[in-house]
Backbone as JSON, one array per atom type, in Angstrom:
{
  "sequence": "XXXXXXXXXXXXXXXXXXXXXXXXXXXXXXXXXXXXXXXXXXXXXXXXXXXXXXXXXXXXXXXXXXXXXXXXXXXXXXXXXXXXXXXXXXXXXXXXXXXXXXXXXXXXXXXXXXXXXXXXXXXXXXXXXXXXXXX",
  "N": [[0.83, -1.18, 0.0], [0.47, 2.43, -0.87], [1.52, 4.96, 0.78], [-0.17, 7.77, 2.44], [0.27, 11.0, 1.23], [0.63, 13.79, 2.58], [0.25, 17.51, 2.69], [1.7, 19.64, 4.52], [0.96, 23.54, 5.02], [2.09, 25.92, 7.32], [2.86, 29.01, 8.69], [3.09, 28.93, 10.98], [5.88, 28.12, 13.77], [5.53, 26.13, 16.01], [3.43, 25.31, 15.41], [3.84, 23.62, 13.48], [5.85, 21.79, 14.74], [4.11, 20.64, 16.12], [2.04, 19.5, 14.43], [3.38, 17.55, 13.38], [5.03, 16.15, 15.09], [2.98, 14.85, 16.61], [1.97, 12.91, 14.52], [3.47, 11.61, 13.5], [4.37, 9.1, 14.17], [2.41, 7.3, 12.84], [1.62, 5.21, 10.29], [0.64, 5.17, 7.67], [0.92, 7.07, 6.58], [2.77, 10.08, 4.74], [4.36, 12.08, 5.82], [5.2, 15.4, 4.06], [7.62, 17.74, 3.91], [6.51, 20.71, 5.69], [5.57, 24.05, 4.48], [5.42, 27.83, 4.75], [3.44, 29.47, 3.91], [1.01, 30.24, 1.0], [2.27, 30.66, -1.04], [4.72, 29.92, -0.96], [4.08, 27.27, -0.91], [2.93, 26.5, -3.76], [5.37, 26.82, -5.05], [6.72, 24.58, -4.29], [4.88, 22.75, -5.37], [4.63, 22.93, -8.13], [7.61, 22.04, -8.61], [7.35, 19.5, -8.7], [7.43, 16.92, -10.61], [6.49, 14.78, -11.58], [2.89, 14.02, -11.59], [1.71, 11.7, -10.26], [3.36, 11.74, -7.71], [2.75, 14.23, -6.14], [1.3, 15.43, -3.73], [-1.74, 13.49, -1.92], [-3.52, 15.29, -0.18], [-4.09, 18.48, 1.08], [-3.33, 20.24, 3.49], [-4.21, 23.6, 4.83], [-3.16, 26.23, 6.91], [-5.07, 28.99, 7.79], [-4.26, 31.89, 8.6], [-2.13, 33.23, 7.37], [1.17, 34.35, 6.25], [2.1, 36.55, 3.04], [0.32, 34.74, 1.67], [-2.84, 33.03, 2.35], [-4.74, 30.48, 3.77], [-7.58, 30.49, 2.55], [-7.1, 32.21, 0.18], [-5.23, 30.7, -0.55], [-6.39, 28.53, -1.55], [-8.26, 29.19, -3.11], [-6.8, 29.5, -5.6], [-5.4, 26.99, -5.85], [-7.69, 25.71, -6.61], [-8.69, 26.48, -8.99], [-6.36, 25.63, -10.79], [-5.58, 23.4, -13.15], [-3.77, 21.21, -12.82], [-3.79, 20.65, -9.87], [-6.48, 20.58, -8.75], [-8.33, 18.76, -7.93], [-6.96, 17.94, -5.86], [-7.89, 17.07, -2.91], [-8.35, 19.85, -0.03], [-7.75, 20.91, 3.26], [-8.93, 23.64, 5.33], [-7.51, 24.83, 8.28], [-7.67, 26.62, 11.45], [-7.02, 28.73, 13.91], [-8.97, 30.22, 14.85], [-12.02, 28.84, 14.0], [-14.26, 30.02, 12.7], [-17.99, 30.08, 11.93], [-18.1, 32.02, 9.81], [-15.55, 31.24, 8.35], [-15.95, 28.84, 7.52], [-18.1, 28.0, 6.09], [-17.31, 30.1, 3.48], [-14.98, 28.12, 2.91], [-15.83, 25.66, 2.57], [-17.38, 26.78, -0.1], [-15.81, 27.43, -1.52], [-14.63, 25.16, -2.37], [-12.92, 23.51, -0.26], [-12.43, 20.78, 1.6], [-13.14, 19.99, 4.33], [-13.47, 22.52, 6.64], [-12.01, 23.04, 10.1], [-10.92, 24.03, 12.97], [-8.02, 24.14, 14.49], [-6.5, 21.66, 16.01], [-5.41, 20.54, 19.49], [-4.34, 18.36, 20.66], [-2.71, 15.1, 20.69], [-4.29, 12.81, 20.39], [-6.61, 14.33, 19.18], [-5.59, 15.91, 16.76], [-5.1, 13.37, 15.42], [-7.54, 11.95, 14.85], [-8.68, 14.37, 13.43], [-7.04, 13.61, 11.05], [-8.18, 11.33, 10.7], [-10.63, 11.51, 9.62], [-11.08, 13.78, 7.95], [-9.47, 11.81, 6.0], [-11.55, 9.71, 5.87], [-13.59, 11.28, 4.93], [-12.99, 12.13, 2.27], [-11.52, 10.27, 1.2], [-14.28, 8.87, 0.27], [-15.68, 10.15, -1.13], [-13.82, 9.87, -3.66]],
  "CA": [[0.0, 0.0, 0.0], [1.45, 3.46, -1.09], [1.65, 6.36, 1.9], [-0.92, 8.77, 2.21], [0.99, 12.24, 1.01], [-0.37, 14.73, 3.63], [1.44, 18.35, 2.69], [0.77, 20.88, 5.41], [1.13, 25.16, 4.87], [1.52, 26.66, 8.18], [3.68, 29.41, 8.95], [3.75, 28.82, 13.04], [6.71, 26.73, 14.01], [5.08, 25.38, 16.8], [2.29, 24.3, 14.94], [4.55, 22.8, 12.42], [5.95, 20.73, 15.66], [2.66, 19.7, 16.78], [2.03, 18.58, 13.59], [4.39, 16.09, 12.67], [5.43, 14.91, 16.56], [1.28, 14.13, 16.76], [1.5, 12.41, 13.52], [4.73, 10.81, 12.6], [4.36, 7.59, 14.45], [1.04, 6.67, 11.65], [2.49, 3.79, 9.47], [-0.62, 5.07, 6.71], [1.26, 8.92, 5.83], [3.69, 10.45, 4.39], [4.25, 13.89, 5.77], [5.72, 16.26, 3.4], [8.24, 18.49, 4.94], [6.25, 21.78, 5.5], [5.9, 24.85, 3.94], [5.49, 29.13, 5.74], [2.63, 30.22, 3.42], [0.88, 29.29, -0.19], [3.41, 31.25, -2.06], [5.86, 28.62, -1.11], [3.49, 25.76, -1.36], [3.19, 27.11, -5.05], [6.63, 26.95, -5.59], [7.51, 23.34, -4.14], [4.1, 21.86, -5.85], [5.54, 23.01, -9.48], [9.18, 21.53, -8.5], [7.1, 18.48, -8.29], [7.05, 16.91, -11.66], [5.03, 13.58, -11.5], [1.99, 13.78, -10.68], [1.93, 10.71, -9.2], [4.6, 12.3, -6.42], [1.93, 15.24, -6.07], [0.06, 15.28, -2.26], [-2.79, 13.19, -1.84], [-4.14, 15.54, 0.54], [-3.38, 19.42, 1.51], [-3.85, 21.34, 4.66], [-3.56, 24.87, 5.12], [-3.47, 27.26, 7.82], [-6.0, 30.23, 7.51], [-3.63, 33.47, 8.63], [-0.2, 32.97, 6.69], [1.59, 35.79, 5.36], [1.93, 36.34, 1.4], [-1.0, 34.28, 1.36], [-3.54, 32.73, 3.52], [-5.51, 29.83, 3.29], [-8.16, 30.65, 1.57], [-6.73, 32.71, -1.3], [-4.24, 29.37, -1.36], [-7.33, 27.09, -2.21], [-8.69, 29.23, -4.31], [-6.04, 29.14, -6.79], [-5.66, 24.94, -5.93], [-8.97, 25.21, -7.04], [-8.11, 27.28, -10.43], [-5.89, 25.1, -11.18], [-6.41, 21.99, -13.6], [-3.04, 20.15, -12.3], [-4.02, 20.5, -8.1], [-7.83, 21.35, -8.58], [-8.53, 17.29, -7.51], [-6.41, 17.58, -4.45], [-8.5, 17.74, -1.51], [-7.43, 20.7, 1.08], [-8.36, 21.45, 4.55], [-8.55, 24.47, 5.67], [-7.67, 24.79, 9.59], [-7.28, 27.84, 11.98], [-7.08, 28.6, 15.72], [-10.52, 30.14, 15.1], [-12.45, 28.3, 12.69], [-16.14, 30.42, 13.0], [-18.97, 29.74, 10.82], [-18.28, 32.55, 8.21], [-14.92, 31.17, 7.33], [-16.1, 26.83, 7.22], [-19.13, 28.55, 5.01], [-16.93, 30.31, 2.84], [-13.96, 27.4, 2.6], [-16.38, 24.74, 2.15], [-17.73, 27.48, -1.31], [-14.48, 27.25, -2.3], [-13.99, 23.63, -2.62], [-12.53, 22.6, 0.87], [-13.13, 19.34, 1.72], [-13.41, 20.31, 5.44], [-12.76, 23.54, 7.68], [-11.62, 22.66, 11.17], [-10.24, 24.71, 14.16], [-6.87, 23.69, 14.87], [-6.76, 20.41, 17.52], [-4.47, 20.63, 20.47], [-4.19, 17.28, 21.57], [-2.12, 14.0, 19.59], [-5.71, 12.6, 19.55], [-8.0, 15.49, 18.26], [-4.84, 15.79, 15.74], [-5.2, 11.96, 14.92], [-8.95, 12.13, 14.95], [-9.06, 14.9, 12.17], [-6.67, 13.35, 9.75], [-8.71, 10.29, 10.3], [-11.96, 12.33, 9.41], [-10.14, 14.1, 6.56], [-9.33, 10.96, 4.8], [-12.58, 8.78, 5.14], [-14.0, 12.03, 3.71], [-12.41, 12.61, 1.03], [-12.18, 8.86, -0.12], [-15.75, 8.55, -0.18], [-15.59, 11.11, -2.97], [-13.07, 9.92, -4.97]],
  "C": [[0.88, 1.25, 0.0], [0.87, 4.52, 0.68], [1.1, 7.29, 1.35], [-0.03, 9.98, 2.03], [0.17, 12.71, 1.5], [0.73, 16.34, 3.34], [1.13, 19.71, 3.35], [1.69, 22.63, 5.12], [0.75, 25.78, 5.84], [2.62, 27.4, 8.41], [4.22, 29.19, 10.35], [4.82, 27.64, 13.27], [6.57, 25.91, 15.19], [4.28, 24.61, 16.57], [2.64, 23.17, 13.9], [4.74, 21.7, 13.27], [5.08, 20.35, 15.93], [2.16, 18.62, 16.05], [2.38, 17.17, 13.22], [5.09, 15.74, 14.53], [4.54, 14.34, 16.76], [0.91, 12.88, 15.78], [2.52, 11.58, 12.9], [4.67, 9.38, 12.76], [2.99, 7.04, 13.44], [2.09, 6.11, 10.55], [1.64, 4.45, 7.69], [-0.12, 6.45, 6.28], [2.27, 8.88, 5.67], [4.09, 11.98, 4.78], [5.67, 14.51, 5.24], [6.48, 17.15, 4.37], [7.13, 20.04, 4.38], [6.16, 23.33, 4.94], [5.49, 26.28, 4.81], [4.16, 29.34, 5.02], [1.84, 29.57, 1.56], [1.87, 29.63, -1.11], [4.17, 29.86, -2.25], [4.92, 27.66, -1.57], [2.85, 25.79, -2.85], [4.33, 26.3, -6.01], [6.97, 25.52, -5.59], [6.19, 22.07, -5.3], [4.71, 21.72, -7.35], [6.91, 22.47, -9.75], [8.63, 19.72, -8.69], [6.71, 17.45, -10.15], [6.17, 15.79, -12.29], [3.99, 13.78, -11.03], [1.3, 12.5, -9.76], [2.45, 10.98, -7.69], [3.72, 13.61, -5.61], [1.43, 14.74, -4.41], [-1.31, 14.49, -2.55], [-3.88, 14.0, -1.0], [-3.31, 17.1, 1.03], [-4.43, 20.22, 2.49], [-3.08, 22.3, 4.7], [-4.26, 25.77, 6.5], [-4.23, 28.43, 6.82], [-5.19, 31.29, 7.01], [-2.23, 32.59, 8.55], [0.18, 34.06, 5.95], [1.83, 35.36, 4.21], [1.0, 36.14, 1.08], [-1.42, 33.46, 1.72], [-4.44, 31.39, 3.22], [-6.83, 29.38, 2.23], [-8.31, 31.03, 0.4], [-5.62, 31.45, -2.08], [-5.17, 28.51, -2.22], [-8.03, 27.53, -2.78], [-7.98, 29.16, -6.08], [-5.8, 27.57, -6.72], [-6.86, 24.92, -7.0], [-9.02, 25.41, -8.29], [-7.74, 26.35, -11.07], [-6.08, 24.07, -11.63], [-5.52, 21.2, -12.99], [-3.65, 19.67, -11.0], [-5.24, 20.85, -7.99], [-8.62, 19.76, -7.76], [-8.33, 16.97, -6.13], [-7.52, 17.99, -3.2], [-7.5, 18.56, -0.46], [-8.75, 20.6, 1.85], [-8.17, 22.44, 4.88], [-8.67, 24.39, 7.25], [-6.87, 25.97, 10.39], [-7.82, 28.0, 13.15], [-8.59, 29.29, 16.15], [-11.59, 30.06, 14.22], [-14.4, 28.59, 12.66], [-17.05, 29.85, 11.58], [-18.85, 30.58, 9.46], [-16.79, 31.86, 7.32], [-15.0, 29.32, 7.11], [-17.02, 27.66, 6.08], [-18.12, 29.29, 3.79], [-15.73, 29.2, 2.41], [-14.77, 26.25, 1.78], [-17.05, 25.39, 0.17], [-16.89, 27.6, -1.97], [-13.73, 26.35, -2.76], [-13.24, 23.12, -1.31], [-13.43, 21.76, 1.26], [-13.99, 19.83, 3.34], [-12.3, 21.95, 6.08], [-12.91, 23.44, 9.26], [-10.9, 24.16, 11.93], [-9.07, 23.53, 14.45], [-7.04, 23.02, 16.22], [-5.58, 21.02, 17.66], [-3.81, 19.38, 20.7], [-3.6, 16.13, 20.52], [-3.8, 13.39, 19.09], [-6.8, 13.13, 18.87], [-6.94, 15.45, 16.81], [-4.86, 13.94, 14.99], [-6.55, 11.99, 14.01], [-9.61, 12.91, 13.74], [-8.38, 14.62, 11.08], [-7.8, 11.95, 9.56], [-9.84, 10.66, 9.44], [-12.01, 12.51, 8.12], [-9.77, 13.26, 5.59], [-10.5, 10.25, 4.74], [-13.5, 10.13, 4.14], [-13.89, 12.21, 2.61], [-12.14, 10.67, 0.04], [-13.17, 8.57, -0.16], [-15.62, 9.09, -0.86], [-14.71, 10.58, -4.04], [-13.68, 8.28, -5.72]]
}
């Protein structure tokens, strides 16, 4: 069985750690080394030249400088190469106007950033039966 590609866009470097110390021990991912903002996650997706090698799955933080979650997934979405990829959008305060507007934009799911190894477990688990029911 191939490794889920998970490729997360958060500028916080704490949240980066939370990330991947919460999530590394899963036998079922692949986590991408991180990126600060979508600019970059732009830059490294185009370096990427198989699409085969491409993310199965992208999460972004909301508030990222250059550019923010939601202006990231609307160009994902633009796009014919990465328009397929399911994203998440997730942010430390995830209110109803911006799940209502992420979800209008093609996010699979918009989440409030978990704290805990299991709320962080819990929403990739979420995040993927979602998104393979669709495909």
């Amino acid at each position: 069985m191939d490794l889920i590609r998970i490729f997360l866009a958060e500028d916080d470097v704490d949240d980066q750690e939370l990330f991947y110390d919460f999530l590394r021990h899963r036998t079922d991912l692949k986590l991408m080394p991180p990126v600060e903002n979508g600019v970059c996650l732009f830059h490294v997706l185009e370096s990427i030249a198989a699409n085969n090698e491409l993310p199965h799955f992208i999460i972004l933080d909301q508030n990222m400088p250059k550019r923010g979650g939601l202006a990231t997934l609307q160009l994902l979405k633009k796009h014919e190469r990465y328009s397929c990829i399911p994203v998440m959008i997730y942010s430390t305060y995830a209110d109803d106007v911006l799940k209502k507007s992420g979800r209008e934009m093609g996010a699979a799911m918009v989440v409030q950033k978990p704290i805990t190894k299991e709320e962080y477990n819990k929403m990739i688990d979420l995040f993927l039966k979602l998104d393979y029911q669709r495909i």
